[in-house]
C-alpha positions as CSV (number, residue, x, y, z in Angstrom):
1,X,-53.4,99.5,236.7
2,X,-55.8,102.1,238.2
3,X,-56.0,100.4,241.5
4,X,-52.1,99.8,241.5
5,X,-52.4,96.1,240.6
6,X,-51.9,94.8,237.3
7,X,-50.3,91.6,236.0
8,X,-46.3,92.6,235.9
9,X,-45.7,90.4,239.4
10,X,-46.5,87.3,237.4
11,X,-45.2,88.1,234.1
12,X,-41.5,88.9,236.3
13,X,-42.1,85.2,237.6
14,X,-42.1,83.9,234.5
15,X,-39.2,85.9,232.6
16,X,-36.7,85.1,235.4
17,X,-37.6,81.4,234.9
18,X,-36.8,81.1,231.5
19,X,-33.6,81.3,230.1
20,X,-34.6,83.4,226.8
21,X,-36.7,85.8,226.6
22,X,-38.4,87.2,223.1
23,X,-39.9,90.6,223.1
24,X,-42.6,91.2,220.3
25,X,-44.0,94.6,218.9
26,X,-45.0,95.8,216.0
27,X,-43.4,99.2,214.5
28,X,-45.3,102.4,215.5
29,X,-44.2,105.4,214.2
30,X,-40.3,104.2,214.1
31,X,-40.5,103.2,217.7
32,X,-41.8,100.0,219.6
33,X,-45.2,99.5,220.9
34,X,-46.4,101.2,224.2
35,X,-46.8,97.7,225.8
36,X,-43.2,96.5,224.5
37,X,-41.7,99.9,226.3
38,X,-43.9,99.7,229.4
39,X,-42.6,96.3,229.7
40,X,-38.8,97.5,229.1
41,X,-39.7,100.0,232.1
42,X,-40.7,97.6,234.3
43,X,-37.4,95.4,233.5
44,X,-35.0,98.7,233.6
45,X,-35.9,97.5,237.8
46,X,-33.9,94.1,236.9
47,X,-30.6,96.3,236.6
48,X,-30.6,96.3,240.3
49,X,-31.5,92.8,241.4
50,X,-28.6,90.3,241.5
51,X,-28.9,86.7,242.2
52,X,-27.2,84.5,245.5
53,X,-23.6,84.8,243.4
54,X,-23.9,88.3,242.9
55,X,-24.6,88.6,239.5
56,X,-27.3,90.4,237.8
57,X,-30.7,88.2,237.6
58,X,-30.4,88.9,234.2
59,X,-27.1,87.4,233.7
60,X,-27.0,83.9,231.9
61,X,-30.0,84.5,230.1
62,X,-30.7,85.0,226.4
63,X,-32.6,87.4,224.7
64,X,-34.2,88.5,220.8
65,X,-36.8,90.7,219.0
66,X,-39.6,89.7,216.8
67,X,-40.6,93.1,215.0
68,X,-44.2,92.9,213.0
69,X,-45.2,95.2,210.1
70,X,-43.3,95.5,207.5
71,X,-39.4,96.7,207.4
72,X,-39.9,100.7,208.0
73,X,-37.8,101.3,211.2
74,X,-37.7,97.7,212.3
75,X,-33.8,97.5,212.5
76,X,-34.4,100.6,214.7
77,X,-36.8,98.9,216.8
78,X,-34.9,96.1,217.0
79,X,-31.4,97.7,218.1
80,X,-33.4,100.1,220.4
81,X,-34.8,96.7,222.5
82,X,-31.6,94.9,221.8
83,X,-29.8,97.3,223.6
84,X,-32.0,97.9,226.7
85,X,-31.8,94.1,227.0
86,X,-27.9,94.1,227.4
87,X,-27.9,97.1,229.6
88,X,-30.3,94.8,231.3
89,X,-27.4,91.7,231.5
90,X,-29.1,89.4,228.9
91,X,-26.5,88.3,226.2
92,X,-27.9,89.2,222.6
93,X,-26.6,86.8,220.1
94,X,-26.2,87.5,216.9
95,X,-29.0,87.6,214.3
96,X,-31.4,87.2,217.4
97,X,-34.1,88.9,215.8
98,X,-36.5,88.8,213.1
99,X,-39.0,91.2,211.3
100,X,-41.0,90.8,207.7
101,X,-39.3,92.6,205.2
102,X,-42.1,94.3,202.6
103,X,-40.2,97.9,202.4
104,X,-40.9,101.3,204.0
105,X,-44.7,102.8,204.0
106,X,-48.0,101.6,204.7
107,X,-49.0,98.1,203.0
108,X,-51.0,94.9,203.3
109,X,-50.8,93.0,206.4
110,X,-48.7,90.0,206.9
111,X,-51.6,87.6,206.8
112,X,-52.6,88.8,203.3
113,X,-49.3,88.9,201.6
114,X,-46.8,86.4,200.9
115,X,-43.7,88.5,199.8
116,X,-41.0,88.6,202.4
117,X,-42.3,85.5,204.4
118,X,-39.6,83.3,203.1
119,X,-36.9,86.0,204.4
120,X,-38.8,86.0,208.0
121,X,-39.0,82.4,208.0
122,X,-35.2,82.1,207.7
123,X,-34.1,84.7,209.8
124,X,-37.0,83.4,212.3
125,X,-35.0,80.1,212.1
126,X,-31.7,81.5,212.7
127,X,-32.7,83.5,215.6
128,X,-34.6,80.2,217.7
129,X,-31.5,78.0,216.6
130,X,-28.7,81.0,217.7
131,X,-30.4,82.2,220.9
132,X,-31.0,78.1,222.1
133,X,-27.6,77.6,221.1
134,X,-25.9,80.8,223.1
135,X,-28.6,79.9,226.0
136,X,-27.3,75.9,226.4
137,X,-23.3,77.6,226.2
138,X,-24.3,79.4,229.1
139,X,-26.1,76.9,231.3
140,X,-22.2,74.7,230.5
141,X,-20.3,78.1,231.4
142,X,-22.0,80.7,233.2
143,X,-21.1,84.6,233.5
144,X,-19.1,85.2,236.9
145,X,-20.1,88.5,238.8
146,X,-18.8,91.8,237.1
147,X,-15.6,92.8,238.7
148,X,-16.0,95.6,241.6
């Protein structure tokens, strides 16, 4: 970014093409990562944009959180993005996220535990099946412009 080009014009391509969009991050301190909130700041520009019928570009698109680590401040995490990403326009279904529940505190990694993968597995599940499900409503019945 020193020389004032990085790689956001390419990754914007690609989030306005897709119809949901899954930001993952670990926990850090109770907050997301640096690079999830650098890419949040870069979308906060998408609250502006509207597409040819005047709606947000964001509008009649889907969106979830995958939080890794283990549970301490994840629900914070994940309401924190959740939230950005409706301000945004994206419609948040429910349980459209996911995160591994071990408990508060420092502890082994993911990889080298299995308590808590069956819960992330399930909610994992629910989320891909809820957020293709709300995405497929919305390609049958899209969101008009907001009112002026």
């Amino acid at each position: 970014m020193g020389d004032g080009h990085d790689d956001w014009p390419a990754i914007r391509s690609k989030v306005l093409a897709s119809e949901i969009l899954i930001i993952g991050t670990p926990t850090w301190v109770g907050r997301p990562s640096s690079v999830a909130l650098r890419v949040i700041e870069r979308m906060d520009a998408l609250i502006s944009e509207t597409d040819e019928q005047d709606r947000p570009v964001a509008y009649n698109r889907v969106a979830g959180v995958v939080n890794t680590g283990n549970g301490d401040g994840a629900r914070h995490v994940i309401s924190e993005i959740a939230g950005v990403l409706g301000d945004i326009g994206y419609t948040i279904p429910g349980q459209s996220w996911t995160y591994w529940r071990l408990g508060p505190g420092a502890g082994p990694d993911y990889l080298d535990e299995q308590f808590g993968h069956d819960w992330a597995t399930k909610t994992g599940r629910a989320m891909a099946r809820n957020l293709a499900t709300v995405a497929r409503a919305l390609v049958a019945a899209p969101m008009q412009a907001p009112p002026e």
